[in-house]
C-alpha positions in Angstrom: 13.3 -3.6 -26.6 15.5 -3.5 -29.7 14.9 -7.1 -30.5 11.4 -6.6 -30.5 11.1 -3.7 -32.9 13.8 -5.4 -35.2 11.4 -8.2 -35.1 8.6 -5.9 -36.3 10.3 -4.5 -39.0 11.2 -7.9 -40.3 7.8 -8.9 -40.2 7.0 -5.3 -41.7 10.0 -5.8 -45.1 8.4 -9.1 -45.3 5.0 -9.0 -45.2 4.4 -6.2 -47.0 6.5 -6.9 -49.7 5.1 -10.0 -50.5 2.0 -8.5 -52.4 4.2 -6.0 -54.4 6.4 -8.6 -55.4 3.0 -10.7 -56.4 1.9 -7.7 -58.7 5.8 -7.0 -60.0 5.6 -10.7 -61.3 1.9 -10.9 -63.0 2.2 -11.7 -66.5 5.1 -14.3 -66.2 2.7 -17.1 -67.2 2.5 -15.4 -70.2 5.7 -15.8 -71.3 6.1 -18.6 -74.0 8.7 -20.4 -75.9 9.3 -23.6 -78.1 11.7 -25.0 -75.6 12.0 -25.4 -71.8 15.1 -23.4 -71.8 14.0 -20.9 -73.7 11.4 -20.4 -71.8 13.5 -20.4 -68.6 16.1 -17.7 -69.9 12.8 -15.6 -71.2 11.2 -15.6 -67.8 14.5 -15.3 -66.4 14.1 -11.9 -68.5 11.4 -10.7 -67.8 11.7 -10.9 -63.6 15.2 -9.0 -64.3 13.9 -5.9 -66.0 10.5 -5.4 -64.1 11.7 -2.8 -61.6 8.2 -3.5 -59.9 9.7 -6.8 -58.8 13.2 -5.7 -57.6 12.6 -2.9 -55.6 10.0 -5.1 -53.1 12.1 -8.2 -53.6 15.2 -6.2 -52.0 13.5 -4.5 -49.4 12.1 -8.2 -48.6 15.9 -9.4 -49.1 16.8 -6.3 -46.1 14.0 -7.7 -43.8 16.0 -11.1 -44.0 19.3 -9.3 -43.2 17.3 -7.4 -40.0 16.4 -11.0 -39.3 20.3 -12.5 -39.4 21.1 -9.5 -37.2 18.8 -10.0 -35.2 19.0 -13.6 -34.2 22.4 -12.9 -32.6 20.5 -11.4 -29.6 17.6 -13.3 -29.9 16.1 -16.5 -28.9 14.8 -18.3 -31.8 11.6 -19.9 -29.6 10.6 -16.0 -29.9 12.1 -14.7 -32.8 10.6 -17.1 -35.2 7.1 -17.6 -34.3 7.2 -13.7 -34.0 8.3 -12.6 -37.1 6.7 -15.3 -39.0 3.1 -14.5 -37.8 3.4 -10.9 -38.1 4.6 -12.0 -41.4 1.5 -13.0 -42.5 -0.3 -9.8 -40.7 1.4 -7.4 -42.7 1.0 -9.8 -45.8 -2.8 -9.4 -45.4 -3.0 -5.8 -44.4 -0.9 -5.2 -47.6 -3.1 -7.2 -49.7 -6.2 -5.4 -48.4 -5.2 -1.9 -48.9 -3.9 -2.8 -52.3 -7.4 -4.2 -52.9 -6.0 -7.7 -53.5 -8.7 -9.7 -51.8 -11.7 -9.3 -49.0 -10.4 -10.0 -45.2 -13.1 -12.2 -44.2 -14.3 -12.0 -40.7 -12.4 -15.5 -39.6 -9.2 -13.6 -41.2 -9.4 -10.7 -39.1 -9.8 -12.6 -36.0 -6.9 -15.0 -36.7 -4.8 -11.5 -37.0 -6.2 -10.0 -33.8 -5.2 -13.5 -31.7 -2.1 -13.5 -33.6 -1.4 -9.6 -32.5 -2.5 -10.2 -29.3 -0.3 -13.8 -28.3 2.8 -11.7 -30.5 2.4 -8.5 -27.8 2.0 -11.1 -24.9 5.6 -12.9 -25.9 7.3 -9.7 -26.4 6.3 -8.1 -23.2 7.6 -11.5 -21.2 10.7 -11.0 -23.2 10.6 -7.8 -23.0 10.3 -7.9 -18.8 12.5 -11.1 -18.8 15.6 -9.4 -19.5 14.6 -6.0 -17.7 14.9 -8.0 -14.4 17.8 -9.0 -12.9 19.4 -12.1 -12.9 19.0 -13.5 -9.4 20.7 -16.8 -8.5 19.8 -18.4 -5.2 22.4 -20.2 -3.4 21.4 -23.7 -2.3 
């Protein structure tokens, strides 16, 4: 049960960071120089002391240490698929409420079957290691 609300939160830190750290970067492209370095170290500047990127980008960067954690007791055939998609649920929810973009009606069904396949793995892990581990003697 652990392993599958770590996998939530993960997909939670990084979905729904991903918009704020979309807005904590706008403007970058406006950043110019005369020379290719320049105009690396003046970008580099300007990501480093926007406080609107740093706060999302390290509560994305936690989600990733939830993740590492979280592998240990984890198979990766569920833990990747299920914090990925749910990745990209929160990333649109997110986006929505922050009146980013429209959800489109294909959108929202793609996040219902992508809710619905996420519960159906989790509760088959979920009852997999509930039951005991019976071994039949042949």
């Amino acid at each position: 049960m652990w392993n599958a609300l770590s996998l939530i939160l993960v997909g939670l830190l990084w979905g729904a960071t991903n918009p704020f750290i979309k807005k904590g970067s706008q403007g970058i492209q406006k950043v110019e120089a005369n020379s290719r370095i320049k105009k690396l170290l003046l970008e580099i500047k300007f990501i480093v002391c926007r406080w609107q990127y740093w706060i999302p980008f390290l509560l994305n960067q936690s989600g990733s240490l939830v993740y590492f954690f979280t592998l240990q007791n984890t198979e990766l055939s569920l833990a990747v698929p299920v914090a990925n998609s749910l990745t990209f649920v929160f990333t649109a929810i997110t986006a929505k409420l922050l009146g980013e973009e429209k959800l489109p009606p294909k959108a929202l069904c793609g996040i219902l079957l992508i809710l619905v396949g996420t519960t159906i793995c989790m509760i088959d892990r979920i009852k997999t290691e509930s039951e005991p581990n019976l071994q039949t003697d042949l």
